[in-house]
Phi, psi and omega in degrees: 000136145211176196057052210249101184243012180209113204257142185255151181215142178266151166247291202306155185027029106315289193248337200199110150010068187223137181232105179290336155319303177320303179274348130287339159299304183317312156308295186318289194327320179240036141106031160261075230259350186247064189272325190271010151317327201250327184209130167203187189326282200270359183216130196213109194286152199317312205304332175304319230260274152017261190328301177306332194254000169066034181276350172231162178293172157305313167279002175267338171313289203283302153321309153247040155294315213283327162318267191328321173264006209014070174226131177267096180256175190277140168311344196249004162274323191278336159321267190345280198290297165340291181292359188269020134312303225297159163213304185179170167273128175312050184015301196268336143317309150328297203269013155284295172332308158298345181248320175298279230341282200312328192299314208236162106309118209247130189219159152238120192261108203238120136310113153206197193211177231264314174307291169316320183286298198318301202308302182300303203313295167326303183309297202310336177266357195239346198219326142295326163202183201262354201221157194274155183312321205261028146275013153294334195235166180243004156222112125309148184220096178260180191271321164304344206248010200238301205103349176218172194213129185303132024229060178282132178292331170316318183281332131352267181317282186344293178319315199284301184304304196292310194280352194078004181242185174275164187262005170282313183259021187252103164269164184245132203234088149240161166266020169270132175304311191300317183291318184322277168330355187241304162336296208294311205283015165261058177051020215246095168304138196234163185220104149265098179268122205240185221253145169122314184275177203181137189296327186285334192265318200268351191266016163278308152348314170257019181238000000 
């Protein structure tokens, strides 16, 4: 690998923590025992997928869970077990960023939603640093705020289009197999940090 002059960052189990066990216990906790019938990593019922693409709101969300399981649960129950993906940021990854950020141009391509983004942005300012999250970067790119989502290859390309850059001189950091793959096949040098792996100890190797 070389001539890697833009770098793309993935956030969940890249930059920041998330255990989808955690957030099926948390569902369980408030009587939703099939939540991975509805959401897991790689499958996802439209209201989810709705959500991450920002086609429905917070309350239409939180309405239709409540659709979906027919249980009249509270919007701050159904917070609660959503967010309890989140568990926290990778400190020492972060603080690599911070020390490249000027070497490369540096972004984040994120699946998420308007509810997840609100909870990290807050965590990050309040408990990691002193400076806001999306001054790490020189585009954060979330899915909800796009319209699309990994690992539709158009979103890729989007990315690509808006910034000017090449997919050649671009690496791609996520840990999911499917997005690695959609990266890749727009030209796009990839990184799969499989578990176990860390930005800090593994991405000099490919730049």
């Amino acid at each position: 690998m070389s001539n890697v002059k833009n770098l793309i960052f993935d956030l969940g189990n890249v930059l920041y923590d998330i255990d989808f066990k955690k957030m099926h216990a948390a569902f369980v906790s408030i009587g939703i025992e099939d939540i991975d019938n509805y959401f897991t990593l790689n499958k996802s019922h439209q209201l989810f997928l709705d959500l991450e693409m920002g086609f429905v709101n917070e309350q239409a969300f939180y309405e239709g869970v409540r659709t979906l399981v027919n249980l009249p649960l509270t919007n701050e129950q159904i917070k609660f077990a959503w967010n309890a993906l989140l568990l926290g940021f990778r400190k020492n990854s972060i603080e690599w960023i911070e020390q490249n950020n000027t070497q490369y141009n540096t972004f984040l391509y994120s699946n998420t939603n308007q509810i997840h983004q609100d909870h990290f942005i807050a965590e990050f300012e309040n408990k990691v640093a002193a400076y806001p999250f999306v001054s790490l970067f020189k585009t954060p790119y979330y899915s909800h705020e796009m319209g699309m989502r990994k690992p539709d290859p158009a979103s890729f390309n989007f990315i690509l289009e808006k910034e000017g850059l090449l997919a050649a001189e671009t690496l791609f950091i996520d840990d999911n197999e499917p997005n690695i793959i959609a990266a890749a096949s727009v030209g796009l040098q990839v990184l799969h940090l499989k578990e176990g792996m860390s930005v800090e100890k593994d991405i000099e190797a490919y730049l």
